[in-house]
C-alpha positions in Angstrom: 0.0 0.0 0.0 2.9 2.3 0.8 4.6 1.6 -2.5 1.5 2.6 -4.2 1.0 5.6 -2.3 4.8 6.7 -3.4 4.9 5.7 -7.4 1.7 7.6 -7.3 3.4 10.5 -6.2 6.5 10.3 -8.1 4.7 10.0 -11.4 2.2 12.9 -11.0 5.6 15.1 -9.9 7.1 13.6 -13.4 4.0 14.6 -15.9 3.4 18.1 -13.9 7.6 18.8 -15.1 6.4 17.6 -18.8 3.3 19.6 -18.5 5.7 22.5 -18.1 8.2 21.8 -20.1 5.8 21.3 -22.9 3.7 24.8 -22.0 7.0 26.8 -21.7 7.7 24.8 -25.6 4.7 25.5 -26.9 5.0 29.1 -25.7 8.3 29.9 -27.7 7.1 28.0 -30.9 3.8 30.6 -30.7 4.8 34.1 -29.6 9.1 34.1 -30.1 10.7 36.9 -28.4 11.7 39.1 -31.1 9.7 39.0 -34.2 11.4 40.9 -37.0 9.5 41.8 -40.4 10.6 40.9 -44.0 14.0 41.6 -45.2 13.5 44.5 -47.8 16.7 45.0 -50.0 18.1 48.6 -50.6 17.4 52.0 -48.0 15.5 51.6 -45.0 13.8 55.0 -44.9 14.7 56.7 -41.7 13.2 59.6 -39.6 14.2 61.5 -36.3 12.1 63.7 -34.9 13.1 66.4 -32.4 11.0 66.9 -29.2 8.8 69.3 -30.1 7.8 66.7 -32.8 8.5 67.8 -36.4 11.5 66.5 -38.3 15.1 66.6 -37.1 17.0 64.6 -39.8 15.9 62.0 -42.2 17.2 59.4 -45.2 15.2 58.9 -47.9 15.0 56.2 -50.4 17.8 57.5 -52.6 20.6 57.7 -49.6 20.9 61.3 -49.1 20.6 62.6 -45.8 18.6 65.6 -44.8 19.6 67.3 -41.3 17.2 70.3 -40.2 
């Protein structure tokens, strides 16, 4: 009866480690940490804005840089 009472024991601590290990796998394949779009070839366009919120300095598409 005692033995029973153990294996029981040891085997629900043994699927409540899968269970976890399989949530915290199922997790990552779902929502990854960082999620990065596409790869587009050529300029990424870039704009910084100053704080009062219009534009500081920007690239365009054709590489030239425009500082304020």
């Amino acid at each position: 009866m005692r033995t029973d009472l153990h294996t029981r024991v040891v085997l629900t601590v043994i699927a409540v480690a899968l269970s976890v290990i399989a949530a915290f796998q199922i997790r990552s394949a779902v929502a990854p940490d960082a999620v990065a779009g596409p790869a587009k070839p050529g300029v990424q366009r870039v704009v910084v804005y100053d704080i009062s919120g219009d534009i500081y300095a920007r690239v365009d598409e054709t590489s030239r840089l425009f500082v304020k």
